[in-house]
N, C-alpha and C positions, 0 to 999 in steps of 0.2 A: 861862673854862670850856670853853669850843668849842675853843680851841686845845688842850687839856689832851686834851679826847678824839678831835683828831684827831689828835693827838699816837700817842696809845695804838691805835686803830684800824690808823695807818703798820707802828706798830712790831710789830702783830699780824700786818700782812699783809705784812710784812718777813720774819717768823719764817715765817710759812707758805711764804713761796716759796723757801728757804733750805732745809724741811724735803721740801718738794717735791721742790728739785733734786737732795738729794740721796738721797731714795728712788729718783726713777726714773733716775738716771744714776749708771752703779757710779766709780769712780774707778779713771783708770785709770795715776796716775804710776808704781806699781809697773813697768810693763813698760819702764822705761828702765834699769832697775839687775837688778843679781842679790840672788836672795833673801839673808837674813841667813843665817848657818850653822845656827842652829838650826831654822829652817824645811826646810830643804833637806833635813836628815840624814834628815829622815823617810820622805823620797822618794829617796833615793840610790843609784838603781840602777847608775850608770853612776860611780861619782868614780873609780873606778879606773881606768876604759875609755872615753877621752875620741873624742870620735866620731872615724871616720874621715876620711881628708884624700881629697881628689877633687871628683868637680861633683854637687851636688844640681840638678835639674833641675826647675821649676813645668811641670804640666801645661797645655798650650794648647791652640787650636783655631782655623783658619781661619775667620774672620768676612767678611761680606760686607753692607755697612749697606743696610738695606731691602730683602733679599733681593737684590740688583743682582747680573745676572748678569756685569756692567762693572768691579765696581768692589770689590776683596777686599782682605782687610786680617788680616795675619799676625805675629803677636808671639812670643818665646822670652826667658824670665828664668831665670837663673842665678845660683848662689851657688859659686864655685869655693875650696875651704879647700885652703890650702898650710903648710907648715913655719913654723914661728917665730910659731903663732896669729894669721896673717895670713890674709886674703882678697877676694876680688872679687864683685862684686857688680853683672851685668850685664842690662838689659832694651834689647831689639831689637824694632825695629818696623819692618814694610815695607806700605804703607799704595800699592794700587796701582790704576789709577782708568785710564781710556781716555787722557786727556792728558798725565802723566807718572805717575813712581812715586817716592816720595820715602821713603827709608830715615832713624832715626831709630833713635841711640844711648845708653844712657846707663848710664854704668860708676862704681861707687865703689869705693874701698879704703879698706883701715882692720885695726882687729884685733878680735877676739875671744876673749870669755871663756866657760868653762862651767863650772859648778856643779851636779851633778849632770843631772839631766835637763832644766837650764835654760842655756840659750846667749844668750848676749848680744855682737851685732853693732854694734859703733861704727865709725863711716863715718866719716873725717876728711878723706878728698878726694873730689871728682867730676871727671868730663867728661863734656859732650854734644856729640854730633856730630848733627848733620843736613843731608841733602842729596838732589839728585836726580840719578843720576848718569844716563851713558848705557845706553840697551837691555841693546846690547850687551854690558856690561861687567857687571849684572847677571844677564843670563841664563847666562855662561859660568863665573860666579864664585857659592861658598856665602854668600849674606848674612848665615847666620845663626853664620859663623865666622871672613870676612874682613871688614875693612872696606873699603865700596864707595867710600866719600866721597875725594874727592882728598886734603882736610887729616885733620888730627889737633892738635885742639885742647890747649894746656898744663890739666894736673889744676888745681883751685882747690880751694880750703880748703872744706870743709862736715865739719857737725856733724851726725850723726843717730845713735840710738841705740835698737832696737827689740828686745825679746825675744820670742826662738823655745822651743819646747818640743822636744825631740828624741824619738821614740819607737824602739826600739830593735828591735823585733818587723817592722815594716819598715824603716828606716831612715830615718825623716823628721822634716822639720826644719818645723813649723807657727808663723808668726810670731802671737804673740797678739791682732794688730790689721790689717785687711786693709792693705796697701802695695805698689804695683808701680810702677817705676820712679819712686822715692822720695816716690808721691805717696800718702797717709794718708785713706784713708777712717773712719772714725767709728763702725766696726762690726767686727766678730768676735770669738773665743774669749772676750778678754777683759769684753768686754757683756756675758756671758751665764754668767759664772764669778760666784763668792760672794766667796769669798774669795782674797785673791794668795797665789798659790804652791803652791794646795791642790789636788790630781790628785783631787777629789770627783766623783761624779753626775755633778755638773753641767758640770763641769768637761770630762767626757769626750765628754759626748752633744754639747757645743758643739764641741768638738774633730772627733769624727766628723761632724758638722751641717757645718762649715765646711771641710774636705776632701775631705769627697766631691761637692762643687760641682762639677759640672761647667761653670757660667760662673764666673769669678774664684773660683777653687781658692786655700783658704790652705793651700798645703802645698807643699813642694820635698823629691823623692824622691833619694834617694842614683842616682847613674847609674856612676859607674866609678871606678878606682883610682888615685890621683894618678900 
């Protein structure tokens, strides 16, 4: 009889944490695929006028940890769309301290689809570079367009696949889940949406909420003409 109700007890408080998890945490596999076609059609401002090809640009900002007037730390990310719905996929770090200054690379390629005002990035290669070069060799050179490092490491196979919303009124490209240099934090747009796919309310104030961040900005602006 005891086991019978702790039995029943388990499987109450089994259900409960099930129905927990999933009230307070939204699901979020949707943003690895694109919407179904019936979903899309509803929102389909753009099937005709697939966005433009060039560099979308994430806004940054000079950091300096603990206020250190020694010690600054500068980053730029990058989405560059080319021909044949191909593209790159680049975050730069120059991370510079009294003792040295150590640059850090890290580039994917892959293709992309879009579906209305829904774009989807699959990344099938990477490389990372990291290194500290000389003074000299940095100060005379742009970091944030050659590379400083002596080598150049061969691409490797990687899978990653995240969906952007595009808006067309400025030209931006907002990933549904925060990510900078392919590493996934556990928050944005899509926490705080209802439903996938749905340009609602809600949908839009999280959108706005998460772009106009001035620290980790989800949003990458169109910057020029390929």
């Amino acid at each position: 009889m005891l086991f019978v109700k702790k039995t029943i007890r388990d499987l109450f408080f089994l259900i409960g944490v099930l129905f927990f998890s999933s009230f307070c945490y939204p699901k979020t596999e949707w943003i690895r695929n694109l919407p179904p076609d019936a979903a899309s059609n509803k929102s389909d401002r753009i099937k005709k006028n697939p966005i433009p090809l060039g560099i979308y640009l994430r806004p940054s900002e000079k950091k300096s940890p603990m206020k250190s007037l020694s010690h600054h730390y500068e980053w730029t990310e990058s989405i560059y769309i080319s021909k044949g719905n191909q593209f790159t996929k680049e975050y730069r770090e120059k991370n510079e301290s009294p003792d040295e200054t150590k640059f850090k690379i890290i580039s994917g390629k892959g293709n992309y689809k879009q579906q209305g005002v829904w774009v989807l990035f699959e990344t099938n290669s990477i490389q990372k570079i990291e290194c500290s070069p000389e003074k000299t060799k940095w100060k005379t050179e742009d970091w944030k367009k050659t590379n400083l490092c002596s080598h150049s490491p061969d691409s490797v196979s990687f899978s990653h696949s995240l969906l952007y919303h595009y808006k067309t009124e400025d030209q931006s490209l907002a990933p549904m889940q925060y990510e900078s240099g392919y590493t996934e934090s556990s928050f944005g747009i899509v926490w705080e949406s209802k439903e996938p796919y749905k340009e609602d309310i809600l949908f839009k104030k999280a959108r706005d909420k998460f772009t106009k961040k001035e620290f980790q900005p989800h949003v990458y602006y169109y910057g020029r003409l390929d």
